[in-house]
VEXSE-662590 format. One record per residue (C-alpha): x, y, z. Coordinates in steps of 0.001 Angstrom, whole numbers, padded with zeros to 6 digits, always signed. Layout:
XYZ
...
//
This chain:
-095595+079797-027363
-095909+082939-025041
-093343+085327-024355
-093386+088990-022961
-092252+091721-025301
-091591+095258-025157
-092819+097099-028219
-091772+100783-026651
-089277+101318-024224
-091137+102892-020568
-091907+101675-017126
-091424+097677-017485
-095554+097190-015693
-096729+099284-018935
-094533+098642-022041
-094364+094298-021086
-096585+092468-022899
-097463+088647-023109
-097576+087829-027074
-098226+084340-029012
-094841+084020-031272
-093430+081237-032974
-091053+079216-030651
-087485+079768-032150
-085513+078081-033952
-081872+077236-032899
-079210+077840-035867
-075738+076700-035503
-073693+076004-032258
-077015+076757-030481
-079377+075097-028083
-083393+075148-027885
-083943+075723-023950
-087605+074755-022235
-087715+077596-019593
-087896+076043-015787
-087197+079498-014725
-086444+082793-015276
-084442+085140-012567
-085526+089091-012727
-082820+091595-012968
-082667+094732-012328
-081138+094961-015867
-084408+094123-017349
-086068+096860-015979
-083645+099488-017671
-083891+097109-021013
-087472+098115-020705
-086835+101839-020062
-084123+101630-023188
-081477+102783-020525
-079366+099514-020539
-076058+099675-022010
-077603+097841-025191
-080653+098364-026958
-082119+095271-028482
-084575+096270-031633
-087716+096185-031147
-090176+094168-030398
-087587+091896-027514
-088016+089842-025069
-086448+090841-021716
-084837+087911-019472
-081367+087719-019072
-081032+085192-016730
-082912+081569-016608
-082804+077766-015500
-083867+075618-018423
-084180+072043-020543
-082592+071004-023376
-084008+068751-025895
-082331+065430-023943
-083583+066506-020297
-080203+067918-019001
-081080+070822-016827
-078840+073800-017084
-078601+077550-016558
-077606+080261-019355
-077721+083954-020551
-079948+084101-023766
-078823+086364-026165
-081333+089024-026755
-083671+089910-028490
-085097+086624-027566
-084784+086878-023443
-085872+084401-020978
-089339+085248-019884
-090843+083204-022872
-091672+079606-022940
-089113+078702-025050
-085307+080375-025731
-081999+079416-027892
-079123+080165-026367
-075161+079859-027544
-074396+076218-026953
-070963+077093-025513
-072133+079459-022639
-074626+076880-021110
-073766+075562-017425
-074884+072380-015343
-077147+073982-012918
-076406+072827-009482
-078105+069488-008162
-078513+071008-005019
-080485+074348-005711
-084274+073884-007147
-084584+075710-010524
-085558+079184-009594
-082219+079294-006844
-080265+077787-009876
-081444+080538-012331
-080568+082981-009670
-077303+081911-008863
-075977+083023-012226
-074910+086727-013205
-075760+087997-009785
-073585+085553-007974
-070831+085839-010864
-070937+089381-010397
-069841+088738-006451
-067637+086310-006878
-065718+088575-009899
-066519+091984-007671
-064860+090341-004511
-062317+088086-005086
-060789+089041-008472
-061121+093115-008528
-061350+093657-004653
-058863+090528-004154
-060947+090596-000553
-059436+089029+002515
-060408+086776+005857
-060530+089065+008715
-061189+092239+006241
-064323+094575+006821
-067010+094299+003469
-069508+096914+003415
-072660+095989+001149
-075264+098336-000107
-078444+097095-000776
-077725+093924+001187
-081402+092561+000759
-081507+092832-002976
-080911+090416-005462
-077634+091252-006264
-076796+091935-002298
-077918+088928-000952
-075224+087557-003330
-072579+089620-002061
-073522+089013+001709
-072845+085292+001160
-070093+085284-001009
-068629+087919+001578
-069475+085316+004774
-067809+082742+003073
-064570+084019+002300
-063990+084847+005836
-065162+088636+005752
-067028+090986+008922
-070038+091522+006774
-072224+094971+007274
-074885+095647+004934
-076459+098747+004297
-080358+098312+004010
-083878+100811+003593
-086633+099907+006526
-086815+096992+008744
-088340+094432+006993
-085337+094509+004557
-082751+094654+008016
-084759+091649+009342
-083818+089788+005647
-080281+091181+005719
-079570+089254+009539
-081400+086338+008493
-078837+086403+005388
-075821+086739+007931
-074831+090119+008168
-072241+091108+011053
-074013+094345+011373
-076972+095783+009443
-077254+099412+009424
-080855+101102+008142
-079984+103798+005622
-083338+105295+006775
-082967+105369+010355
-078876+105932+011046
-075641+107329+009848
-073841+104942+007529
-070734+106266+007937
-070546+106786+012110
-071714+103717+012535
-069340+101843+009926
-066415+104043+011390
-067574+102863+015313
-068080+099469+014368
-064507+099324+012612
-062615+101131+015256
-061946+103983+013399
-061027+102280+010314
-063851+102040+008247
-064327+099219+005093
-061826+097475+003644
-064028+096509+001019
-067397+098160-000531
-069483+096719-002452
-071868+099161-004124
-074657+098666-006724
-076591+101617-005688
-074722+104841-006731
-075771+107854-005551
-075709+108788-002240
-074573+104933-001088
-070963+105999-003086
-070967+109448-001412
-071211+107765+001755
-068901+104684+000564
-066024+106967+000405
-065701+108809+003463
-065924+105414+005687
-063494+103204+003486
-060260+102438+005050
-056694+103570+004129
-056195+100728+000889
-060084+100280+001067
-061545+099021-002110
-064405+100311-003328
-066160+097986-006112
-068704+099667-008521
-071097+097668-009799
-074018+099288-010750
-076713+102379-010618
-079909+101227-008987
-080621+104456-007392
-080623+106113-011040
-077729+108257-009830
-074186+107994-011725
-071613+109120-009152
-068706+111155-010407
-065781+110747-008485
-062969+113146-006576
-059612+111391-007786
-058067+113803-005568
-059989+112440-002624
-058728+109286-003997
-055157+109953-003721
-055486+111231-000681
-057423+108597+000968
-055192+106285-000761
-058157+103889-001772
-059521+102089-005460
-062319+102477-006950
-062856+099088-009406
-065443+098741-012080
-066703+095814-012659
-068671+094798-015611
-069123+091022-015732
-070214+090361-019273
-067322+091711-020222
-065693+088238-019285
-068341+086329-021607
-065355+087916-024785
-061902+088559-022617
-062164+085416-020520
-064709+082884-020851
-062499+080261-018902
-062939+082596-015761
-066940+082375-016062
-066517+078426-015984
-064224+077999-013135
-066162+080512-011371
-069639+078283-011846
-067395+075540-010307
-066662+077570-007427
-070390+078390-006762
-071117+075321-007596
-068623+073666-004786
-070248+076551-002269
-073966+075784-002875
-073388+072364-002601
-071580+072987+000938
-074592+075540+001662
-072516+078318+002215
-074578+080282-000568
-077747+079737-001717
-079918+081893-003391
-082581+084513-001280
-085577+083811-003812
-088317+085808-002018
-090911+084893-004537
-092070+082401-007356
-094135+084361-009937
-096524+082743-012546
-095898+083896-016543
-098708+086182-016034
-097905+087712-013242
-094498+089170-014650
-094526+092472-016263
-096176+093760-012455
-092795+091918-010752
-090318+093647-013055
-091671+096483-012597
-091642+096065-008809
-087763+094987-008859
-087220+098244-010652
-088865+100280-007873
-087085+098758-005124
-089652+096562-003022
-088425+093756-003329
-086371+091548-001177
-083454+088977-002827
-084640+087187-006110
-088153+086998-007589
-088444+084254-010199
-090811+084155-012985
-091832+080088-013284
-093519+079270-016872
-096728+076960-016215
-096146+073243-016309
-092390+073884-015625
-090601+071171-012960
-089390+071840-010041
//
């Protein structure tokens, strides 16, 4: 079968290559998977780069994130356990973390309502413990992991205002259903948060960027604002002034989802069931922007990892349904 592997860790559009390997074998309390789809993650780009928080041996197989088959046609979504990632033909996978994937998404939206969408849901609701009628401010509100936010953030009631770079990604963020969109580019995050709050500022932030998008977070979050960390994507690790903190009087919550995969896999299920429920209703559904061929996929991770991207782009293995 094919699969891309990394043989050095660099740029994802140089180090990626598409190999003829054995298809695997599943050993005990696994499941062979026929990949329908495979979601691209930012995370995959810094698995390439070796800056992830684990670093599979070498040669791997990047993919964290997929749709796929099993043997008796049940179509499902699941995290393969690396080094054998999703953008191959062919994955095992740990029989007990497979999930139904929703009837009503097509495989790439159900590949891509996984971690991203967990992420929200856990960022939001069980850190943030976000309210109707609060203020969420999103970062990055066209990205994949946005997009997810922005819904998840309509849907429980929220103001939404998401935090965008250039107008083609604004134009995605309104069409996504952002209160307010503010161009990072083009205006001052934190007067316009503050005028369009009253004064207040954000209840709730929601921040995958780092970097300058926490330095602004902080001085337009509101007295018992939340602040929600959630990842780097500017390449930027924030360090934060406790004092400023204390005398703000707001938290600042880590989140890392996988951590739930060990402490509390029973959250990750009734959390599918939630999205589940919500997709189904069509108050979330997946932004995939693009459906990419095998071939074509070392040249989209690399382009998630430098930013141009809008929502989810979806790597589709030839001769895959749906």
């Amino acid at each position: 079968m094919q699969a891309w592997r990394v043989h050095e860790n660099g740029e994802p559009g140089e180090v990626m290559r598409l190999d003829e390997v054995e298809r695997p074998t599943p050993g005990d309390g696994q499941l062979l998977l026929r990949v329908r789809a495979a979601n691209i993650n930012f995370p995959d780009a810094l698995l390439c780069r070796g800056q992830y928080q684990v670093r599979p041996p070498l040669p791997f197989t990047p993919g964290v994130e997929i749709c796929g088959e099993t043997q008796d046609g049940r179509r499902v979504i699941a995290t393969p356990a690396l080094p054998h990632g999703g953008f191959a033909e062919y994955v095992v996978v740990d029989a007990a973390t497979v999930l139904p994937a929703p009837e009503s998404l097509d495989d790439a939206e159900a590949a891509a309502l996984h971690i991203g969408y967990q992420t929200g849901w856990f960022g939001l609701h069980r850190r943030a413990r976000l309210r109707a009628g609060e203020t969420l401010l999103v970062h990055a509100a066209a990205g994949g992991v946005g997009s997810a936010a922005v819904q998840l953030g309509k849907a429980a009631g929220a103001t939404v205002i998401g935090v965008v770079g250039g107008p083609d990604k604004a134009r995605v963020a309104r069409e996504l259903g952002c209160d307010l969109v503010i161009d990072r580019r083009t205006e001052d995050i934190v007067a316009t948060v503050k005028e369009a709050t009253g004064g207040r500022g954000a209840d709730v932030v929601y921040d995958p960027v780092g970097g300058d998008a926490y330095a602004k977070s902080v001085k337009c979050v509101a007295f018992e604002g939340r602040i929600v960390v959630v990842g780097f994507a500017s390449g930027e690790i924030p360090s934060p002034g406790l004092n400023h903190a204390l005398v703000k009087n707001y938290a600042i919550l880590g989140l890392h989802w996988g951590l739930y995969n060990t402490k509390d896999p029973a959250a990750i299920l009734a959390c599918h069931e939630e999205l589940t429920k919500l997709a189904a209703e069509g108050a979330v559904k997946p932004l995939v922007s693009e459906r990419v061929a095998m071939k074509d996929a070392a040249d989209a991770v690399q382009r998630v990892a430098d930013g141009t991207t809008t929502g989810r782009v979806v790597v589709v293995p030839e001769g895959a349904a749906r």
